[in-house]
Residue frames relative to the residue before (quaternion, step in Angstrom):
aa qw qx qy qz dx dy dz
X 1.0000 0.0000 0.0000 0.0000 0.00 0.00 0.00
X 0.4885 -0.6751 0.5085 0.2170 3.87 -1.06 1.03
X 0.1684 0.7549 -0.6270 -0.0924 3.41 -0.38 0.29
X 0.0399 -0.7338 0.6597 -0.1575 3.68 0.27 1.66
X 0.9271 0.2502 -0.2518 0.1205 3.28 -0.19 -0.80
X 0.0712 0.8640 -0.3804 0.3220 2.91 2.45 0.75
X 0.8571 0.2276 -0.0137 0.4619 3.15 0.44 -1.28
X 0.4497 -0.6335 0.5398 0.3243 3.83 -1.07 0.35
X 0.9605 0.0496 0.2145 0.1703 2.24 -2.33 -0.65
X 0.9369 0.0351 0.1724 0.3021 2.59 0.20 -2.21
X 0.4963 0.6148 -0.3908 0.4722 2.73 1.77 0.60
X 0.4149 0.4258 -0.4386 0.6740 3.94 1.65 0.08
X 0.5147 0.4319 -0.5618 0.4826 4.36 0.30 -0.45
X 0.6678 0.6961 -0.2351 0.1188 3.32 0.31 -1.30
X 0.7793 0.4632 -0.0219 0.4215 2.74 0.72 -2.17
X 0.6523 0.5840 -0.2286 0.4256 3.02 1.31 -1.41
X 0.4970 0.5752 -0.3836 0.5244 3.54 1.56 -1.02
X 0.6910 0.5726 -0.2835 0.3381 3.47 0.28 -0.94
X 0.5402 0.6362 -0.2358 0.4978 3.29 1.25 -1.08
X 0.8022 0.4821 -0.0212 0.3517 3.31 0.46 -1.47
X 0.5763 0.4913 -0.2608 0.5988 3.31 1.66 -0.45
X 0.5519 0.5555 -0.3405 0.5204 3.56 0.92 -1.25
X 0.7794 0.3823 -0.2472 0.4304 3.78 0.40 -0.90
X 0.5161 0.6419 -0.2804 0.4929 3.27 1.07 -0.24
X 0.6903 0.5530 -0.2153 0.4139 3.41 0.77 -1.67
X 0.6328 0.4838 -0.1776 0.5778 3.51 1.12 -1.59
X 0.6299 0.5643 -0.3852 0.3693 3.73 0.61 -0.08
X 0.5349 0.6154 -0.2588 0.5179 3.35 1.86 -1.66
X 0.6809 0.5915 -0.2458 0.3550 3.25 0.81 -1.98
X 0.5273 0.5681 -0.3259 0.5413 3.86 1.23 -1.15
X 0.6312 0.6401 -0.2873 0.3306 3.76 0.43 -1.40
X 0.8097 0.1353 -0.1316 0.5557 2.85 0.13 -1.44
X 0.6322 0.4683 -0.5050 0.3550 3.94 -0.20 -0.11
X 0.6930 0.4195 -0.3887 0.4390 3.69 1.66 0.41
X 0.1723 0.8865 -0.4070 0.1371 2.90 1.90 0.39
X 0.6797 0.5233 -0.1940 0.4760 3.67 1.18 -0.51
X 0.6087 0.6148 -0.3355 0.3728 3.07 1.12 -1.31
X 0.4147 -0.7136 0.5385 0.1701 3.60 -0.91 1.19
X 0.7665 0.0383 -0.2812 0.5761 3.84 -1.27 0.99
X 0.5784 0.6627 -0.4566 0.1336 4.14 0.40 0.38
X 0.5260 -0.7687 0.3545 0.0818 3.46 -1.04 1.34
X 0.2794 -0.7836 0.4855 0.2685 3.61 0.54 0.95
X 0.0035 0.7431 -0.6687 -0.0239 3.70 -0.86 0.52
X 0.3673 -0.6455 0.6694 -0.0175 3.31 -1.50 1.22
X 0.2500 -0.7594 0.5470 0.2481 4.01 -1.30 0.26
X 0.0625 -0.8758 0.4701 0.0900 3.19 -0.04 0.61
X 0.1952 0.8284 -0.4916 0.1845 3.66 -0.68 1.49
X 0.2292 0.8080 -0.3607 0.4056 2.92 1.54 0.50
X 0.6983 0.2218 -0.1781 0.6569 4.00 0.76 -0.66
X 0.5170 0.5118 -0.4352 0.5305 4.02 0.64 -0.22
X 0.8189 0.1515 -0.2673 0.4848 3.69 0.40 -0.68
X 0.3969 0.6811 -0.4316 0.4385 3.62 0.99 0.49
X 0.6438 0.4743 -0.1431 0.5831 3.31 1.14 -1.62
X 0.6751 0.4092 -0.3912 0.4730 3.88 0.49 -0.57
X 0.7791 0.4009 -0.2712 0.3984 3.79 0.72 -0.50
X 0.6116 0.4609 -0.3510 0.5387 3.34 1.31 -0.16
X 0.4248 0.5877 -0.3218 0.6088 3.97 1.64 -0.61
X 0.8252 0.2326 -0.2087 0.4705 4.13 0.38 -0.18
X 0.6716 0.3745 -0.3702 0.5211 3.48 1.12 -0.35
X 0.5779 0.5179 -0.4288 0.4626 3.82 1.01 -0.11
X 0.5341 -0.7241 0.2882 0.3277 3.50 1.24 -0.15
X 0.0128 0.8650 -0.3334 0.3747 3.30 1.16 1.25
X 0.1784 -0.7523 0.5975 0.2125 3.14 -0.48 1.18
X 0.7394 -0.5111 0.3972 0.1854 3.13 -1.61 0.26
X 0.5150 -0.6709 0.4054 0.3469 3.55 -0.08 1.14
X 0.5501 0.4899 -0.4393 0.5142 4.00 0.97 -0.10
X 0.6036 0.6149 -0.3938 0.3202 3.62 0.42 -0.69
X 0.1513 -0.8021 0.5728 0.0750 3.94 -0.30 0.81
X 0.7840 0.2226 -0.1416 0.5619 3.84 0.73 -0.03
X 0.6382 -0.4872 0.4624 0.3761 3.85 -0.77 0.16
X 0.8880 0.3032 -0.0460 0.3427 2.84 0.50 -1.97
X 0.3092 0.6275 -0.6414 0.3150 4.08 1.91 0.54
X 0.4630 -0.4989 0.6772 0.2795 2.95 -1.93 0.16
X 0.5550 -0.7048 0.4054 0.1759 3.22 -1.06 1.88
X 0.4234 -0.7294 0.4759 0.2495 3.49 -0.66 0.78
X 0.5133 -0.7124 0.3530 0.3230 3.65 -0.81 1.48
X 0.8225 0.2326 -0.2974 0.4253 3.82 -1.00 0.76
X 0.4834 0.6437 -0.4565 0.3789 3.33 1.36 0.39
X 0.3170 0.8466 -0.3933 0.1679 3.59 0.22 1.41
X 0.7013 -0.0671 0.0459 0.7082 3.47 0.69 -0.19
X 0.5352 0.6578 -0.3727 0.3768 3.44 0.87 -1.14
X 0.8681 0.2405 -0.2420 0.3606 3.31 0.17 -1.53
X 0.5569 0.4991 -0.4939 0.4436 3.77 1.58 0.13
X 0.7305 0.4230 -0.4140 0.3407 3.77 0.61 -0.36
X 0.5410 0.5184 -0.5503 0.3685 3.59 1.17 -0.12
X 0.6950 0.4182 -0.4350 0.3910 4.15 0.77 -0.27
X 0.4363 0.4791 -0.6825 0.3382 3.27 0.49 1.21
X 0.3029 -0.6873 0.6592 -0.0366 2.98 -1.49 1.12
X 0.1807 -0.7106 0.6177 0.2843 3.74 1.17 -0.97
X 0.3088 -0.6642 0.6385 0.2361 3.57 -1.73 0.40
X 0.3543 -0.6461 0.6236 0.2611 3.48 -1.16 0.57
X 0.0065 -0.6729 0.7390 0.0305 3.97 -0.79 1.25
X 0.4963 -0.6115 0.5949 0.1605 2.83 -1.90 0.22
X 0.0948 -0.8474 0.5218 -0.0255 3.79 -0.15 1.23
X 0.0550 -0.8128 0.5767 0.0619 3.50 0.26 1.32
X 0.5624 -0.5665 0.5308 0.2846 3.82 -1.72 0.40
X 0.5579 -0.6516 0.3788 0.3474 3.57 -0.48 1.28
X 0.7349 0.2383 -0.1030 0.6265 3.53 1.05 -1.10
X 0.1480 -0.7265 0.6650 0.0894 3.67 -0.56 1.07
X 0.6102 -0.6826 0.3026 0.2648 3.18 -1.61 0.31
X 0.6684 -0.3103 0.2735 0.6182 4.06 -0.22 -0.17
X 0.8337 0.3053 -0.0986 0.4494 3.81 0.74 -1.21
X 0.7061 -0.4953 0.2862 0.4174 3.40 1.66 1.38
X 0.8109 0.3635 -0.3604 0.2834 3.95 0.36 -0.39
X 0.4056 -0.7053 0.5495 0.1899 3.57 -0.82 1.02
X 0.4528 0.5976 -0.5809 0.3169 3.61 0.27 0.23
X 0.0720 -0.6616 0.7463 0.0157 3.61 -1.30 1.44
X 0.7131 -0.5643 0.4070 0.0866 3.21 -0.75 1.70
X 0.8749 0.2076 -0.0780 0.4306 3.18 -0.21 -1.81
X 0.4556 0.7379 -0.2805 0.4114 3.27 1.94 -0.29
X 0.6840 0.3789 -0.1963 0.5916 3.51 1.02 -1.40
X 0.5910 0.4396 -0.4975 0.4582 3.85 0.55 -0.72
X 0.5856 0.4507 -0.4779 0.4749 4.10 0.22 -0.57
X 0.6812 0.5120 -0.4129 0.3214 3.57 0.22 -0.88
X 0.6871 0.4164 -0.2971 0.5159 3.37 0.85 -1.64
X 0.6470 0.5088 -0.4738 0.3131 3.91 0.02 -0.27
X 0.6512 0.4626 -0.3478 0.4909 3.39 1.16 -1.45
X 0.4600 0.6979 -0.3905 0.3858 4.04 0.75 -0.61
X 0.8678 0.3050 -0.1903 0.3430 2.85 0.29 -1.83
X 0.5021 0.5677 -0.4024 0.5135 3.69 1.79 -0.34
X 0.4823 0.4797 -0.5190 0.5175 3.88 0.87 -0.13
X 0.7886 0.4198 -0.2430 0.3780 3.28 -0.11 -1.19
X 0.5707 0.3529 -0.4048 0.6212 3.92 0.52 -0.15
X 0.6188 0.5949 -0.4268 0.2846 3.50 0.26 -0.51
X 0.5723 0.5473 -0.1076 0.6011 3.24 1.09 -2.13
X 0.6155 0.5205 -0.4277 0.4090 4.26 0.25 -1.34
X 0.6827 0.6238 -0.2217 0.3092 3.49 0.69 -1.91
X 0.7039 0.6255 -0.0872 0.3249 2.95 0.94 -1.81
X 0.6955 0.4905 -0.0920 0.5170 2.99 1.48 -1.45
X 0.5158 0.6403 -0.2356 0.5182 3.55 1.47 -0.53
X 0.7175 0.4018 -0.2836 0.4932 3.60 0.97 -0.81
X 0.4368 0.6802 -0.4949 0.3188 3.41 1.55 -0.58
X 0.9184 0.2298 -0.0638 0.3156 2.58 0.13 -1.81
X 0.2682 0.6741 -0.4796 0.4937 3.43 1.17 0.67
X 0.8001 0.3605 -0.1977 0.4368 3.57 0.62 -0.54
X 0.5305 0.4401 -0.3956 0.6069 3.02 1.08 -0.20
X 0.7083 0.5977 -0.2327 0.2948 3.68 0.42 -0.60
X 0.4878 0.5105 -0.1434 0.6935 3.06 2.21 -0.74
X 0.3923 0.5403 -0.4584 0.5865 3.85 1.69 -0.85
X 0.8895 0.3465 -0.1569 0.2530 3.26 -0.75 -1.06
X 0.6736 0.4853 -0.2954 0.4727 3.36 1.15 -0.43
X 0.2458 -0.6084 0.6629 0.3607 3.54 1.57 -0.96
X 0.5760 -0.5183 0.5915 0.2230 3.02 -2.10 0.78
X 0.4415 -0.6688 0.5847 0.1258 3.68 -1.61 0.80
């Protein structure tokens, strides 16, 4: 049994955010533990306008990228959900203007901002998602 339409909007906005941050972190985490590594290219995920573009691609009224004809009848829970699960983000490569003598472009104090702001995304999105389902849970129990 589907249970798609249990949930909104923004709890697939959510999760998926949640996804993406986790993958992100482990990217920082890569960074800096190559902080030494000689000729190495810090890289960064970047999905932030990819999942913009999927939510603004469904509130402008967009069919889903599954749809093969104008005129199919849209399949039922295909709403934002199924455009934000095909973010994927792209991994780029964000070299330091001034590498070091031994080729590596990692700026330390650079990635350590990154991973902190991240990880406030990511409690943020965690939190957020916690109240979801807190309400629904209070749904289901009925008030006392």
């Amino acid at each position: 049994m589907r249970i798609d339409g249990i949930f909104n909007d923004t709890v697939a906005l959510l999760g998926k955010s949640v996804d993406l941050r986790a993958k992100t972190q482990n990217l920082i985490a890569s960074n800096i533990a190559n902080a030494e590594t000689p000729n190495f290219v810090p890289k960064t995920l970047a999905f932030e306008q990819e999942l913009q573009g999927a939510l603004k691609s469904h509130q402008s009224g967009q069919r889903p990228s599954a749809a093969t004809h104008p005129r199919h009848i849209p399949i039922r829970g295909a709403g934002v959900g199924s455009a934000v699960q095909s973010v994927s983000g792209k991994v780029i490569e964000t070299p330091n203007k001034t590498p070091g003598r031994d080729g590596n472009a990692v700026e330390l104090e650079d990635e350590m901002s990154k991973l902190a702001e991240n990880q406030i995304m990511f409690n943020a999105s965690v939190q957020m998602l916690n109240k979801k389902f807190e309400g629904l849970q209070t749904a289901i129990k009925g008030a006392l």
